[in-house]
C-alpha positions in Angstrom: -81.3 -141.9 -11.9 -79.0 -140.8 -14.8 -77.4 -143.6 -16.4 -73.9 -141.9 -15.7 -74.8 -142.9 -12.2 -75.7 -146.4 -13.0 -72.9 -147.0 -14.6 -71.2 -146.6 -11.2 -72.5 -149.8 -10.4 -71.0 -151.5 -12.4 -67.3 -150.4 -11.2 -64.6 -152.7 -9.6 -64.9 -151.6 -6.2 -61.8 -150.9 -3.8 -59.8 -153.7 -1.9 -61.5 -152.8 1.8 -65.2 -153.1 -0.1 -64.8 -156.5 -1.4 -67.3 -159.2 -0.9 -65.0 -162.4 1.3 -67.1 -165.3 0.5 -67.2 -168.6 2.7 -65.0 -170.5 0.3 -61.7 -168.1 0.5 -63.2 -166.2 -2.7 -63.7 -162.5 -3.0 -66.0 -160.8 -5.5 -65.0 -157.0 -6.5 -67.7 -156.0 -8.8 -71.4 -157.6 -10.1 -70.2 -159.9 -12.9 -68.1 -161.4 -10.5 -71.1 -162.0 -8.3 -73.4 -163.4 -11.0 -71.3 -166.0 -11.5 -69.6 -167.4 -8.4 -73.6 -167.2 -7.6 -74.0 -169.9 -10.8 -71.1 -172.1 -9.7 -71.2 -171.5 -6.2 -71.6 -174.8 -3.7 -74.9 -174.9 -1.7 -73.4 -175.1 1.5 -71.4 -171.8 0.9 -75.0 -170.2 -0.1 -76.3 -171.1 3.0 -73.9 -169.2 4.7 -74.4 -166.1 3.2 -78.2 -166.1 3.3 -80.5 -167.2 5.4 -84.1 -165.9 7.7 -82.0 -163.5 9.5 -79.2 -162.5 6.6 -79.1 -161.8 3.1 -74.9 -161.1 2.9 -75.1 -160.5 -1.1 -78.1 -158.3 -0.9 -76.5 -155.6 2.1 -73.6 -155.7 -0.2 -75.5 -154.7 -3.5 -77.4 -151.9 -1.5 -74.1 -150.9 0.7 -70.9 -151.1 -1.1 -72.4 -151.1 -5.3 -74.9 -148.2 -3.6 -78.0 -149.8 -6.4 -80.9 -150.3 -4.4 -83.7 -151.7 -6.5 -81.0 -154.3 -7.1 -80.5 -154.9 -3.7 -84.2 -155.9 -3.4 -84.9 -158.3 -6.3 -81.9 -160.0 -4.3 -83.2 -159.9 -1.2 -86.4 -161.7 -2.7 -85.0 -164.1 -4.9 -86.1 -168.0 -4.0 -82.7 -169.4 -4.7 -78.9 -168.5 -5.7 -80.1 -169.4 -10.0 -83.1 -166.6 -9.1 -80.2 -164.6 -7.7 -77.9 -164.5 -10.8 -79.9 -164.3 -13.4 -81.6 -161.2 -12.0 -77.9 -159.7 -11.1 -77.2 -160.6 -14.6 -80.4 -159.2 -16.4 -79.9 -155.7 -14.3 -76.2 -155.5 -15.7 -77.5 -155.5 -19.1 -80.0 -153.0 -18.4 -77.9 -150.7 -17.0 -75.1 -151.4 -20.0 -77.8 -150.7 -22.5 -78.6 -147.3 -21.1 -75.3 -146.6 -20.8 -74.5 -147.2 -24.6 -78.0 -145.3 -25.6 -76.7 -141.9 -23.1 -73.1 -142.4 -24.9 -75.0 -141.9 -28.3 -77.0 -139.2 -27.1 -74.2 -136.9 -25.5 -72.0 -138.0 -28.8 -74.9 -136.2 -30.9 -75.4 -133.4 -28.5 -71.6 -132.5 -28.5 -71.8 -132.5 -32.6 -74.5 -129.9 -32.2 -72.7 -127.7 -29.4 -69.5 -127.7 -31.9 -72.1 -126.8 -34.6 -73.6 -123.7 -32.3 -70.3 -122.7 -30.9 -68.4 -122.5 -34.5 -71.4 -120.3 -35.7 -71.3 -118.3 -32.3 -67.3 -117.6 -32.6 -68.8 -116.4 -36.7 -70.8 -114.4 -35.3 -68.5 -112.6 -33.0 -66.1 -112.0 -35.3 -68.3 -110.0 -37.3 -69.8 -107.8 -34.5 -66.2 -107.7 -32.3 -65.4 -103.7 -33.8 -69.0 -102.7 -32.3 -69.3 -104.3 -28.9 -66.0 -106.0 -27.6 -66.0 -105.9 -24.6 -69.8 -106.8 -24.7 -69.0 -109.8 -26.6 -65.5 -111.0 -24.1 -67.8 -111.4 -21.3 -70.7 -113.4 -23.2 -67.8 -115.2 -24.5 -66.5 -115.7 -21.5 -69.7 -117.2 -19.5 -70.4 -119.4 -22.6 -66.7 -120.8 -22.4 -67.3 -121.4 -18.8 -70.5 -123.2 -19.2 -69.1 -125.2 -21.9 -65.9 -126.5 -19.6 -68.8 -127.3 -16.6 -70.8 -129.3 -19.5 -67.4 -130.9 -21.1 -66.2 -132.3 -17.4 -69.6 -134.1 -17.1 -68.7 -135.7 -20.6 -65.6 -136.6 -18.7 -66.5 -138.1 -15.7 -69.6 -139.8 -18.2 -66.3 -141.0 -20.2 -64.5 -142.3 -16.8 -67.4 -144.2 -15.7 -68.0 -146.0 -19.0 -64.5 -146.7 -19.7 -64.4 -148.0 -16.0 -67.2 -150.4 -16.3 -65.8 -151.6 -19.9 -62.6 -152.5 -18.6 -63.9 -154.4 -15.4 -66.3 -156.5 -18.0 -63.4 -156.9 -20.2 -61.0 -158.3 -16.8 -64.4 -160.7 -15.9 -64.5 -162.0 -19.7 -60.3 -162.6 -19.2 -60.2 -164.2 -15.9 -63.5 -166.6 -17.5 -61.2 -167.0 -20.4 -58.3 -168.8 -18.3 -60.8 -171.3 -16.4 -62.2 -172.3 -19.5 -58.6 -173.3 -20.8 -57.7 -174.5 -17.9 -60.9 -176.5 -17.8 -59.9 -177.9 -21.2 -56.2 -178.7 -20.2 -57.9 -181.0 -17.5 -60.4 -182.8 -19.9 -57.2 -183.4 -22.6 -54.8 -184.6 -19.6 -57.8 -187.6 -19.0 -58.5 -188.0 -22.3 -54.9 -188.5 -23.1 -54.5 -190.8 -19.2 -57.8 -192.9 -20.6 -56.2 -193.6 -24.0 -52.3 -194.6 -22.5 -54.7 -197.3 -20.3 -56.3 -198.4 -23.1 -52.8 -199.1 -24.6 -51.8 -201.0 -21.9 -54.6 -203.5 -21.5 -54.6 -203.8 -25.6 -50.7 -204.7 -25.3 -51.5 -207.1 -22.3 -54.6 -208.8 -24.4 -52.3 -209.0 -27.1 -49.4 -210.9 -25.4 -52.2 -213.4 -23.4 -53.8 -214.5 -26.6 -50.7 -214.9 -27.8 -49.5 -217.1 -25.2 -52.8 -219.1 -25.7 -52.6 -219.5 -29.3 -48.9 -221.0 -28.7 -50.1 -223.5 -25.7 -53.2 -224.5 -28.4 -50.8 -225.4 -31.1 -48.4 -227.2 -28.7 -51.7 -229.5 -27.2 -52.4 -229.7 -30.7 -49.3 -231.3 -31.7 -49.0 -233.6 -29.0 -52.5 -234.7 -29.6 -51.1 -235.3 -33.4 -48.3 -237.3 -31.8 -50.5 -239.6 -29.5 -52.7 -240.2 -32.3 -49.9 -241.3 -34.0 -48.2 -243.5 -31.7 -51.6 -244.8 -31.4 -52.2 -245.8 -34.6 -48.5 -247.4 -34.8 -49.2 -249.7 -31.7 -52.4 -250.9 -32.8 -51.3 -251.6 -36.2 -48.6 -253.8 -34.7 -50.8 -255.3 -32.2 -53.0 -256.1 -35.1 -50.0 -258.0 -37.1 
């Protein structure tokens, strides 16, 4: 299969094709599905596959249309198995893409190359066989429209895969941050607590160093008075 092809399966697919999982979510393309795979709660999993159903796999083969993908899920032990092999055949598919992009890049320098020398050519021999030459012309202009669309749709498909993989890395983008937003929020709830029970420490040792000094005193007192009534006792 070309990789023009395989790079279909890597598209956003339409509203009406999406995957509704269990949990309200709904996955649109495969780097969606590797990952709500790796974060995904078992009980959700179990929904979606079990000995009579395998709801990710009849989606791969179905609605993505890749078929040796749609196997390996079908056969994977658990929903890890699952994503990583979703994950590993989306970078396949992305590296062939990039290598064919290289390829027709080079190709359409050479067919510039051959048609510039071509048009040369005509030039020269246009007094001695025009109307010869306007209808090799022509064919040749015709085949080279057919081969330019198939750069075009090759074009479409990879920019269409790019900007789905660009939307994914986005949307992972925002529940990282928001992730973070969370963690400072307890961080900052953990450290006003810590405030408080410091302030509340500090005013009850306070209190006890006060009552300490006050026993102290009177104990100074007694000791006194003490010492007074003996030594009259003692005259």
């Amino acid at each position: 299969m070309g990789s023009n092809k395989k790079a279909r399966f890597l598209r956003e697919v339409l509203p009406h094709e999406e995957l509704k999982l269990r949990d309200g979510k709904k996955v649109k393309n495969l780097y969606e599905l590797a990952y709500n795979l790796r974060t995904m709660p078992n009980e959700v999993f179990g929904y979606h596959v079990s000995f009579k159903r395998n709801d990710f796999s009849d989606w791969v083969a179905k609605v993505i249309g890749d078929k040796i993908l749609a196997k390996k899920v079908k056969n994977a032990k658990d929903k890890e198995e699952m994503s990583e092999l979703i994950s590993e055949r989306v970078q396949e598919i992305e590296k062939e893409v990039v290598a064919k992009e290289k390829a027709n890049n080079a190709k359409s320098k050479k067919n510039k190359k051959k048609i510039t020398a071509v048009k040369a050519n005509k030039l020269n021999k246009k007094s001695k066989s025009g109307s010869k030459n306007k209808s090799k012309d022509n064919k040749k202009k015709n085949k080279l429209k057919s081969k330019n669309k198939d750069n075009k749709k090759g074009y479409e498909d990879k920019l269409n895969f790019l900007l789905t993989r660009e939307k994914f890395i986005i949307e992972k983008e925002r529940e990282i941050e928001f992730r973070e937003r969370k963690i400072l929020e307890i961080e900052e709830k953990i450290e006003n607590k810590l405030k408080e029970m410091s302030e509340i420490n500090r005013k009850r040792y306070r209190k006890e160093f006060l009552n300490g000094m006050i026993v102290g005193i009177l104990l100074v007192i007694l000791g006194i008075l003490g010492a007074l009534i003996y030594w009259k006792l003692g005259i």
